[in-house]
KOLNUBA-793197 format. One line per 8 residues: their letters; for each residue x, z, y of C-alpha. Coordinates in steps of 0.1 Angstrom, whole numbers. Layout:
# KOLNUBA-793197
A> X Z Y ~ ...
//
This chain:
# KOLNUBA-793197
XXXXXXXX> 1498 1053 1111 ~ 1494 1014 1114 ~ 1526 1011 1138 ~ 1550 1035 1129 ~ 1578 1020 1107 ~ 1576 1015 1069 ~ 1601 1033 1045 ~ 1601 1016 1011
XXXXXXXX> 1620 1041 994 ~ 1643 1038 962 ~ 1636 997 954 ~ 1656 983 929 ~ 1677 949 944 ~ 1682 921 919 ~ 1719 928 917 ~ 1712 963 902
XXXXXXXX> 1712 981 935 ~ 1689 1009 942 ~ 1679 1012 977 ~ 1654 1027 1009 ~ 1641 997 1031 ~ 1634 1005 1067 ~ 1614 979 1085 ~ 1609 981 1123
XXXXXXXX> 1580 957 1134 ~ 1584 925 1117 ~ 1621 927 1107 ~ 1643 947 1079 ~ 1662 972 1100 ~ 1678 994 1075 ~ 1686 987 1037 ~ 1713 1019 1023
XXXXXXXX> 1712 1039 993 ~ 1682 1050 977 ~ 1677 1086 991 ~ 1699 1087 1021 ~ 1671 1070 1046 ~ 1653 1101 1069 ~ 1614 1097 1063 ~ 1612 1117 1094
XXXXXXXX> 1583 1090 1117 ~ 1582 1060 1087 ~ 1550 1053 1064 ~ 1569 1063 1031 ~ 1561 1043 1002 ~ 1576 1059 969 ~ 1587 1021 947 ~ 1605 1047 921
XXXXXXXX> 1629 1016 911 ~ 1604 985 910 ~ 1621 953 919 ~ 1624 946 954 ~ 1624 905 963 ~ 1624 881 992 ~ 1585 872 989 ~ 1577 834 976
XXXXXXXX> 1561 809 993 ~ 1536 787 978 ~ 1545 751 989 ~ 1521 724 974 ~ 1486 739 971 ~ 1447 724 977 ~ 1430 751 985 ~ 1402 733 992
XXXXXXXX> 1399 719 956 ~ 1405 755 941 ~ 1386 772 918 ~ 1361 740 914 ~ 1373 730 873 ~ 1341 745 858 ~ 1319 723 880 ~ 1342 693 881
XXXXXXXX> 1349 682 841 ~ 1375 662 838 ~ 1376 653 801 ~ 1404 627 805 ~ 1424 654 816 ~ 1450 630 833 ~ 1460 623 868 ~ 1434 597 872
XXXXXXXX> 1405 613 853 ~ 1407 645 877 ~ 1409 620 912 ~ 1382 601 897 ~ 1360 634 889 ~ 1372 649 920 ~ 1361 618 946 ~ 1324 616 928
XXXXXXXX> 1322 655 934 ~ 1333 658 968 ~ 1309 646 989 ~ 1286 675 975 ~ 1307 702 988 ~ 1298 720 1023 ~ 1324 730 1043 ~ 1308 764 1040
XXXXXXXX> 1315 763 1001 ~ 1349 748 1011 ~ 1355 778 1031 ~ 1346 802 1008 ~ 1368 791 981 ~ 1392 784 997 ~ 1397 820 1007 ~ 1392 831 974
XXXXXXXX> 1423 813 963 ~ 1444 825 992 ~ 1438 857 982 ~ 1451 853 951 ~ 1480 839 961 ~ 1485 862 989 ~ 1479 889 961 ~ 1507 876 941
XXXXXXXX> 1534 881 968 ~ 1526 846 983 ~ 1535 855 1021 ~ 1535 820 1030 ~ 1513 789 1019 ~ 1511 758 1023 ~ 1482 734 1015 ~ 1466 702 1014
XXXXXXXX> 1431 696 1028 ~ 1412 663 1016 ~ 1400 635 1041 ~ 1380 608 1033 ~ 1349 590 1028 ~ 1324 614 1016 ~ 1340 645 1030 ~ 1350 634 1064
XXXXXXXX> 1365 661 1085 ~ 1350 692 1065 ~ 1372 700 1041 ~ 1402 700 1066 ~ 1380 722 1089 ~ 1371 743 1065 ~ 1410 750 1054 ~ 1416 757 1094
XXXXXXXX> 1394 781 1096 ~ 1406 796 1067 ~ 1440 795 1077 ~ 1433 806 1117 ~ 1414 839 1099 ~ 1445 848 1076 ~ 1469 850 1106 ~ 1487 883 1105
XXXXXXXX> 1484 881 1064 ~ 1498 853 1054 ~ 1512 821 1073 ~ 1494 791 1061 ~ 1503 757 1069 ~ 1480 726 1066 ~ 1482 696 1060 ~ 1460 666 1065
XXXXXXXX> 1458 646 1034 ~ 1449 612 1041 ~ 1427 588 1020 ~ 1445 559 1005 ~ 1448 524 1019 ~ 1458 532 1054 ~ 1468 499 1056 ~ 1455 471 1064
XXXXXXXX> 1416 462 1077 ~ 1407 483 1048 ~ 1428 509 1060 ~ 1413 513 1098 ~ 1386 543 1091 ~ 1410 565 1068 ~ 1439 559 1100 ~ 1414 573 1120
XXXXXXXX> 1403 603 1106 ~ 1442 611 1101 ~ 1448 607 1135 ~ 1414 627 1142 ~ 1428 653 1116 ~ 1459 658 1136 ~ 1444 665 1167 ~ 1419 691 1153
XXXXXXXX> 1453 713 1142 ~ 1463 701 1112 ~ 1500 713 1108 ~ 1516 675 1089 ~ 1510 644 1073 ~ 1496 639 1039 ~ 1491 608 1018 ~ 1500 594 981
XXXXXXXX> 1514 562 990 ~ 1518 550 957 ~ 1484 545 950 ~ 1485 525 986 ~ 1483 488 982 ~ 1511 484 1010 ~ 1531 518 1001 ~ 1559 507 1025
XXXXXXXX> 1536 502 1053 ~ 1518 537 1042 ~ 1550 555 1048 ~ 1555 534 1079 ~ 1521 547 1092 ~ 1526 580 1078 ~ 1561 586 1092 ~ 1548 572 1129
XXXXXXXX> 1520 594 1130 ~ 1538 624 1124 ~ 1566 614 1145 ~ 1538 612 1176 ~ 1529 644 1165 ~ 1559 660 1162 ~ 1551 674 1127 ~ 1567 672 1092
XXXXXXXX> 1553 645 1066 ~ 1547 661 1030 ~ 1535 632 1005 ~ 1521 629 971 ~ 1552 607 954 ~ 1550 587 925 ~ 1528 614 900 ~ 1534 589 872
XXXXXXXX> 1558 589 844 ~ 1567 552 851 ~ 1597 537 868 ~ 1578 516 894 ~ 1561 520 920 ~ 1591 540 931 ~ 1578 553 964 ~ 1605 577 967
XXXXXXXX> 1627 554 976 ~ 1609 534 1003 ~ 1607 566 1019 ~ 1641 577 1016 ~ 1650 544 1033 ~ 1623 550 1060 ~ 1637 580 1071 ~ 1669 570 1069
XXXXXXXX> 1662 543 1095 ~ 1639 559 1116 ~ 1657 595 1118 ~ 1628 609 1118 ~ 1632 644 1126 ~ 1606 672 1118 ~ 1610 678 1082 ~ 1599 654 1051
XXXXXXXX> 1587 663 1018 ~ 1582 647 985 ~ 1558 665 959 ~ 1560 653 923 ~ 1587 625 921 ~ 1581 630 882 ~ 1590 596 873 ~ 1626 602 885
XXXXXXXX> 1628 627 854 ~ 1625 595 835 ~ 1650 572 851 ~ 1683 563 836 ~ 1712 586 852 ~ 1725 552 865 ~ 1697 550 885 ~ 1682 590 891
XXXXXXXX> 1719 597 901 ~ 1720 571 933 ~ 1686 575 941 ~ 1689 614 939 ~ 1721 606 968 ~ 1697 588 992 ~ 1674 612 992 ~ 1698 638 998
XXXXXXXX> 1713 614 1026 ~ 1674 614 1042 ~ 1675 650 1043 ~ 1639 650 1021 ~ 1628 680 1003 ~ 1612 674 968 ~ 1586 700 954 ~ 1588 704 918
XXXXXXXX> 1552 709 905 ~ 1557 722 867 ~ 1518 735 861 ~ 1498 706 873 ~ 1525 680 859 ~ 1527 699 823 ~ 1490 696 825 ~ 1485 660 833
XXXXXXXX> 1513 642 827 ~ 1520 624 787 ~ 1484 621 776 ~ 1491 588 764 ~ 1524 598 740 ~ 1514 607 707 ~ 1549 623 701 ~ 1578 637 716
XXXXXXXX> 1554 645 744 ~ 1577 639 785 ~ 1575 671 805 ~ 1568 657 835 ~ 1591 671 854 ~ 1610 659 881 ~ 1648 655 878 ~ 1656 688 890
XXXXXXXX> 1700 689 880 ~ 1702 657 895 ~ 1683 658 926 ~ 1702 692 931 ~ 1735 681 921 ~ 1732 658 950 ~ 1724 684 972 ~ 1686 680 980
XXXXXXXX> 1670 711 991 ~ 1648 719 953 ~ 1616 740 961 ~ 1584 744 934 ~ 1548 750 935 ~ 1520 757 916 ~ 1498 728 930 ~ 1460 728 915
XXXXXXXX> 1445 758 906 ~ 1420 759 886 ~ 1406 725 894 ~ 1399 687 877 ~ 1437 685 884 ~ 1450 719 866 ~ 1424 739 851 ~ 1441 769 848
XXXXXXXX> 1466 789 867 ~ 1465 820 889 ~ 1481 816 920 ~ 1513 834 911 ~ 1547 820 919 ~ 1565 844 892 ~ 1541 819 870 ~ 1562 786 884
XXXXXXXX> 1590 803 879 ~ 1584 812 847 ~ 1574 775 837 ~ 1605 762 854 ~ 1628 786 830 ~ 1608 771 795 ~ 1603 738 808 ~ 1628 729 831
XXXXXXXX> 1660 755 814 ~ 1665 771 852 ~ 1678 802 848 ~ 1657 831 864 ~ 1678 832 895 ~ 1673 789 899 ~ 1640 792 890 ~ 1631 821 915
XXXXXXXX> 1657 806 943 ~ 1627 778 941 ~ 1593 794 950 ~ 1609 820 975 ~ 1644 805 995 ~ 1640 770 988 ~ 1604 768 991 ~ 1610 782 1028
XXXXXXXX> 1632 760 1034 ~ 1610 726 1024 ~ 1585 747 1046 ~ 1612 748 1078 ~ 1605 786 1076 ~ 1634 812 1088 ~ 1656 821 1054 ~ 1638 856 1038
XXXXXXXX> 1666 879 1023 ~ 1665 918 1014 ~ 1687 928 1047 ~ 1687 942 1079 ~ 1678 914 1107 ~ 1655 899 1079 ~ 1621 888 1084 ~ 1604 916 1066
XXXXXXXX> 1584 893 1035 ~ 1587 912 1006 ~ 1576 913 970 ~ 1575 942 955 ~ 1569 940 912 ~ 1570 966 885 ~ 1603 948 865 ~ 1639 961 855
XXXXXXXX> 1653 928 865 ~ 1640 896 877 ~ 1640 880 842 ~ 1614 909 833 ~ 1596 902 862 ~ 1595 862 852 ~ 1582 871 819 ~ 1560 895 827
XXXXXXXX> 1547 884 856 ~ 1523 917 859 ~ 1500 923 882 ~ 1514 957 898 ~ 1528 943 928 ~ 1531 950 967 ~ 1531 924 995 ~ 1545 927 1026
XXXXXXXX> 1538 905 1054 ~ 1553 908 1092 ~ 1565 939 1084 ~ 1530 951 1069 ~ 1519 957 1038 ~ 1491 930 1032 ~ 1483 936 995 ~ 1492 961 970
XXXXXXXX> 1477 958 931 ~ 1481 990 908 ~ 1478 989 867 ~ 1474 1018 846 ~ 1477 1016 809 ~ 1466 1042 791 ~ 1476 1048 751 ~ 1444 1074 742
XXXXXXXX> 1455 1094 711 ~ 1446 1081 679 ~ 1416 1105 676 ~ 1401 1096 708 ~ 1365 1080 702 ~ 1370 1048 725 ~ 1400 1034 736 ~ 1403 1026 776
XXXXXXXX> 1407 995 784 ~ 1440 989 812 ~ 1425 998 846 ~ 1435 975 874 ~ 1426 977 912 ~ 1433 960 943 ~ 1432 959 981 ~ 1442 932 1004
//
């Protein structure tokens, strides 16, 4: 049964179409009317009109700090409470531990309709290497269920004397398979010559550079655009991403707006990271609490490629969240006023995009990465965000959650609580 092809029959498309989905290997091959596709050799799987979507990427996770919040207390509950909390509790963790929650949190975002991840893995003093190798292995087991990327998040200074052992284990990162770059050179006390290293590394390596940039609701340190002009003068050409950049939310249009062109210019990605920034960010305002959010009509007004993630889940950093981009989405509708569409556009096309992944669409010649969720229209689905979904991966189907809610009559004895069950 495993290789015949899959039939998803009568899915409802965004625009109101309903439709059968034929997928042939790992690609869309048919998409026509609902009804009019012959079953005859598919694996027929009946949607009966739930909403059929290009699946979402998650772009800016740390798998290996997931799931940790109840054993890491961060009751600061800022940026640097949870680093400080998180660097005293690291050199606890095994990588076997590591491992295993890591692939906890995978799974749930794999079970959300995540076909694609990508993550940061920790290096340092106190966790060397394990963390990172932890995350590999994790991501070498989930091939053929979800593509993971990885990247090597490097301990701050690299520069400098001070700098030499953290340069090395990013170089030793690299050459054990991490997929990029990683650092947060803002908290670097050289964050020119952190991009510098960052951005030579990579190039070496041939892989994209995805960094922490400024987390902070302040102006300055404005690392984003000492990168911008780095890669603007080096051309450096395998992809560039800036998480955060939550202090350009804050900036004066006269300067957001110029900026916001430069970046564009470099050809950098930003990663909007609503949950984690909600969480953390404004602690010290009493009123009229900032968002946190980076400035998202600006930055795509200029034209830079907008993607968002969830970030931390359930960590010192973010200590809730469930792995589900339908949740970012969500957040990015009542905190950032993105329309549905915007706001979806972000964790699915754009999101690929940042990632250098092939575009994802519901048509023949596709790659065949697929969400389907029980919702009328994707502003249901957004503020729903229920768990009765199907994933498809590659052309498989790599997760698939039912619900059934019952509504006993009113004479019934006990009343049945909704049943939920998955396999992945």
């Amino acid at each position: 049964m495993t290789g015949l092809p899959l039939l998803l029959r009568d899915a409802l498309l965004a625009d109101g179409r309903r439709v059968d989905v034929r997928i042939h290997g790992a690609t869309i091959e048919r998409v026509e009317p609902a009804g009019t596709v012959d079953t005859a050799g598919a694996r027929v799987v009946e949607l009966d009109g739930q909403l059929l979507l290009p699946a979402p990427m998650e772009i800016h996770a740390h798998l290996d700090k997931a799931l940790s919040t109840d054993a890491v207390p961060n009751p600061a509950g800022d940026l640097f409470g949870a680093v400080t909390a998180w660097l005293a509790y690291r050199p606890s963790l095994t990588r076997e531990q590591v491992e295993r929650s890591s692939r906890a949190a995978l799974d749930c975002y794999l079970g959300h309709g995540a076909t694609a991840v990508r993550t940061h893995a920790d290096l340092g003093e106190g966790i060397g290497l394990r963390a990172l190798q932890a995350v590999l292995a994790v991501r070498d087991a989930a091939a053929g269920r979800c593509a993971v990327q990885v990247t090597a998040f490097a301990a701050v200074p690299l520069t400098g004397e001070a700098g030499a052992a953290n340069r090395a284990l990013l170089a030793e990162a690299l050459a054990a398979g991490a997929d990029g770059v990683g650092a947060c050179p803002g908290l670097d006390p050289d964050p020119a010559g952190c991009i510098a290293i960052c951005l030579d590394l990579a190039a070496r390596h041939g892989v994209p550079l995805d960094l922490h940039i400024d987390e902070w609701l302040h102006p300055e340190p404005c690392s984003l655009e000492l990168l911008a002009d780095a890669v603007i003068a080096t051309g450096f050409p395998h992809g560039v991403l800036a998480g955060h950049c939550v202090s350009l939310g804050m900036m004066d249009p006269e300067r957001a707006g110029p900026l916001a062109d430069k970046v564009a210019r470099a050809g950098i990605a930003v990663a909007c990271l609503p949950q984690t920034n909600l969480y953390l960010q404004g602690r010290d305002h009493d009123r009229a609490v900032p968002r946190g959010l980076t400035a998202l009509r600006t930055l795509r007004a200029a034209g830079v490629t907008v993607a968002a993630g969830g970030d931390n889940l359930q960590d010192p950093f973010q200590i809730l969240g469930r792995g589900d981009p339908l949740e970012t989405a969500a957040l990015l509708v009542l905190a950032g006023h993105d329309t549905p569409e915007t706001a979806y556009d972000a964790v699915s096309a754009q999101a690929r995009r940042a990632a250098g992944l092939p575009p994802v669409a519901v048509a023949p010649g596709s790659p065949a990465e697929l969400l389907a969720v029980r919702a009328g229209s994707l502003r249901e689905a957004l503020a729903t965000t229920t768990a009765h979904r199907l994933v498809v991966h590659g052309g498989r189907i790599v997760a698939r959650t039912t619900v059934t809610r019952h509504h006993p009559d009113d004479h019934e004895a006990q009343i049945s609580p909704a049943q939920i069950g998955r396999t992945a």
